[in-house]
C-alpha positions as CSV (number, residue, x, y, z in Angstrom):
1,X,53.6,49.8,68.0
2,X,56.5,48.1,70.2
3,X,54.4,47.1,73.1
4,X,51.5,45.7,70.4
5,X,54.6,43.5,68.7
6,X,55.7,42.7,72.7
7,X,52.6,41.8,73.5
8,X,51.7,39.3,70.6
9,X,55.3,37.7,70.7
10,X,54.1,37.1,74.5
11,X,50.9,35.8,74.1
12,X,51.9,33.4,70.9
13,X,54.2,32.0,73.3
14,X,51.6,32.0,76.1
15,X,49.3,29.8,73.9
16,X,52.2,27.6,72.8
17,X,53.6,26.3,76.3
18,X,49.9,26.4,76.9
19,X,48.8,23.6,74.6
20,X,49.2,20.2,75.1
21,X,51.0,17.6,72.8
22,X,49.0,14.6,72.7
23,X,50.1,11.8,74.1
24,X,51.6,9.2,72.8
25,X,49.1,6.7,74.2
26,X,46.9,8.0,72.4
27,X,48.4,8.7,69.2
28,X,48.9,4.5,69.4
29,X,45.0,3.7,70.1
30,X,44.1,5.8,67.2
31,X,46.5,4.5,64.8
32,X,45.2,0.8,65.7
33,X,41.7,1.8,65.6
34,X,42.4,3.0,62.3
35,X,44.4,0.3,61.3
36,X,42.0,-2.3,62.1
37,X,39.4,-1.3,59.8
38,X,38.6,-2.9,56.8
39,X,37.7,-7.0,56.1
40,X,40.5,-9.2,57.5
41,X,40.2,-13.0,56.1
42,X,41.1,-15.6,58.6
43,X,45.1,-17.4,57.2
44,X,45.4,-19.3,59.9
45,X,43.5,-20.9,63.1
46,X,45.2,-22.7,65.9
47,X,42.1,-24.1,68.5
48,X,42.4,-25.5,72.0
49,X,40.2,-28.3,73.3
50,X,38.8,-31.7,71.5
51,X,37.0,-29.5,68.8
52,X,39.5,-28.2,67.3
53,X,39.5,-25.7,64.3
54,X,36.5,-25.3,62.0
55,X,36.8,-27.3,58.7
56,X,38.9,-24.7,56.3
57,X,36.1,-24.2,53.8
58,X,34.3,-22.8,56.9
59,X,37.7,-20.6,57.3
60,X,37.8,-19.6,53.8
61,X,34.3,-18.2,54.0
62,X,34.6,-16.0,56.8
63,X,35.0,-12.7,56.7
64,X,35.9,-10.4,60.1
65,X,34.5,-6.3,59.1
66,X,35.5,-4.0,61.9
67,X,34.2,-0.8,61.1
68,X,34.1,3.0,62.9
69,X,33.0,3.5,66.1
70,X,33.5,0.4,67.7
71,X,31.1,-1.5,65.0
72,X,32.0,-5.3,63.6
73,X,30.6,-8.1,61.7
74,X,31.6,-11.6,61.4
75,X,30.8,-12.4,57.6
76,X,30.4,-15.9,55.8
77,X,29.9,-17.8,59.2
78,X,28.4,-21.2,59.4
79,X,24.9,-21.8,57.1
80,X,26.5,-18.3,55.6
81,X,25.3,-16.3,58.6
82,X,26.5,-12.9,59.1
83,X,26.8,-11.7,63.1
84,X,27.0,-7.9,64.0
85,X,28.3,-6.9,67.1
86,X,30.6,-4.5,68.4
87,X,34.3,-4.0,70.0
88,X,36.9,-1.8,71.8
89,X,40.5,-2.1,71.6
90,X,42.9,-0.7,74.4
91,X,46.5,-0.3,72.6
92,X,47.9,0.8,75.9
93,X,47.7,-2.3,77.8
94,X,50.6,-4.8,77.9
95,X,49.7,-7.5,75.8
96,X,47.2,-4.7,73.4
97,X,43.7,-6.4,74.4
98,X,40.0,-6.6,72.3
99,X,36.7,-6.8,73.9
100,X,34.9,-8.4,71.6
101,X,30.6,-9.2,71.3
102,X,28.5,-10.7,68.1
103,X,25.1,-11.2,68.9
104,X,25.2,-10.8,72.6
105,X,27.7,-13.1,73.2
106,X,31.5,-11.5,74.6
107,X,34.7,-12.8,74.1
108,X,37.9,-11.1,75.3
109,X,41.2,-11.5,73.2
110,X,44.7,-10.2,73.3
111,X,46.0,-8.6,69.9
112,X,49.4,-7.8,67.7
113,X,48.2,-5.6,64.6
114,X,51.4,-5.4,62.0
115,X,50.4,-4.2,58.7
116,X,48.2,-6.4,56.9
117,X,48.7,-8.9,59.4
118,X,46.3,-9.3,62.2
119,X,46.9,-11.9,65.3
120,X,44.5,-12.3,68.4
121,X,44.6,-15.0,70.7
122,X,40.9,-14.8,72.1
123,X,38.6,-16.7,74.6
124,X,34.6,-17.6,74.6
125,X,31.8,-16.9,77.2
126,X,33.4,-16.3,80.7
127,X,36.4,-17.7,79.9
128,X,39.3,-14.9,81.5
129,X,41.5,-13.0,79.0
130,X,44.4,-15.1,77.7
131,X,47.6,-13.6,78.6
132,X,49.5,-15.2,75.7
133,X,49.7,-16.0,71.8
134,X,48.6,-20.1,72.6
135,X,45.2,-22.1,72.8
136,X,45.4,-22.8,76.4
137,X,41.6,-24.0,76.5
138,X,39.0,-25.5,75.2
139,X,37.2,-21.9,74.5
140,X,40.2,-20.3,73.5
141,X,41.7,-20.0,69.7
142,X,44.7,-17.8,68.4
143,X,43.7,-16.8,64.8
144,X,46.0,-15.0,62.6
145,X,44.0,-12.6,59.8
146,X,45.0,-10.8,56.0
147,X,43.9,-7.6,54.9
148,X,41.6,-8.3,52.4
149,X,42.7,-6.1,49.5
150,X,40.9,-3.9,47.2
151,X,41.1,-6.3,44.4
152,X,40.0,-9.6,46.1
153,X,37.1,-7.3,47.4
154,X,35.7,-6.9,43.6
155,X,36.6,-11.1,42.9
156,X,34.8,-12.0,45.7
157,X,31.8,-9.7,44.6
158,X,31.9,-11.2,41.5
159,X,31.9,-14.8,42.4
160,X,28.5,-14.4,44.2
């Protein structure tokens, strides 16, 4: 019986020096790919080049979706158009960055994800990655996003 108690004690502590913790790196990827999901609605939007921001009506209307498994839709876009596409965040690089496509076309952005409050600075076609939180380009645009709650959900649903 006391070598069958020895024995056990051993291998429980076998299998716990034996498995892994998992890293932290990963622990923060999850959490933001968690925490992005859901319908953000765009607060504010700060655009580089003679174009500037879309009129806020256009703003108001739109609707960012990002769902599981790397699945997104841009909602409420110009003529009402919704865009599906697809994304991949990467929490471990330094700024966090966002690959980004809807309807074939990229863009690459760099992100802060606090709460309810979503900010990406983000560049068009083959623009390169912006390295900081500022329009530096013609293509480029730093929008800042809400959560869209639970309640607003069902008011917006009524309204149509």
């Amino acid at each position: 019986m006391r070598l069958t108690l020895a024995a056990a004690v051993l291998f429980a502590a076998a299998v716990g020096l034996t498995a892994a913790p998992v890293p932290k790196d990963k622990d923060k990827a999850a959490k933001d790919e968690d925490a992005i999901q859901g319908s953000w609605k765009i607060e504010s939007f700060e655009a580089g080049g003679p174009q500037g921001a879309p009129p806020k009506e256009a703003l108001d209307a739109m609707r960012f979706v990002f769902k599981k498994d790397g699945k997104m839709s841009l909602t409420g876009g110009p003529g009402g158009q919704s865009r599906d596409g697809e994304y991949k965040m990467d929490a471990k690089a330094s700024p966090k960055t966002l690959d980004m496509t809807l309807d074939g076309k990229p863009a690459l952005a760099i992100y802060e994800l606090d709460g309810d409050t979503f900010k990406m600075c983000m560049s068009e076609g083959k623009d390169p990655r912006p390295t900081e939180f500022k329009p530096g380009g013609p293509r480029m645009a730093v929008v800042t996003f809400k959560r869209v709650k639970d309640e607003e959900k069902k008011e917006e649903k009524k309204d149509k």
